[in-house]
Steps between C-alpha positions, in 0.01 A plus 500: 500500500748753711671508195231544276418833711827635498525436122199720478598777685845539358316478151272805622771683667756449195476830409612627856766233617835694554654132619428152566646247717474173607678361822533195550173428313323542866467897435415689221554886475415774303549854444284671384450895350222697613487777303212702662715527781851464340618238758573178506327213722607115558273206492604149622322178425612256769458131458416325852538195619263255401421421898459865592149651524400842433485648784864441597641618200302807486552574921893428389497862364599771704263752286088472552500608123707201315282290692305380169501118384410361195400139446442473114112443545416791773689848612546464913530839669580527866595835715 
């Protein structure tokens, strides 16, 4: 299903990815162009560990705002 989602965005966001990569296959990247602003902002999908709940992979960021989970079925937002 993680897949699934990130297959989705990158098919909405074509139009706007500068780059693409894949490390490892644990995190996905992209680059994309905002042209409203003319910058450029990242977005990482990061697998987790299949043993590792939410809460400690969202508290593992230093940032209050990256701390956003998705589980395939319902969006997860803690701050």
């Amino acid at each position: 299903m993680f897949n699934n989602a990130i297959e989705r965005f990158k098919w909405k966001a074509y139009p706007r990815v500068l780059e693409e990569k894949n490390i490892h296959r644990k995190v996905i990247v992209f680059i994309l162009w905002i042209e409203n602003n003319r910058s450029k902002i990242r977005i990482q999908f990061i697998f987790g560990r299949i043993n590792a709940n939410i809460p400690f992979i969202l508290y593992t960021f230093d940032l209050d705002i990256v701390q956003v989970g998705y589980d395939g079925k319902n969006r997860l937002i803690r701050m």
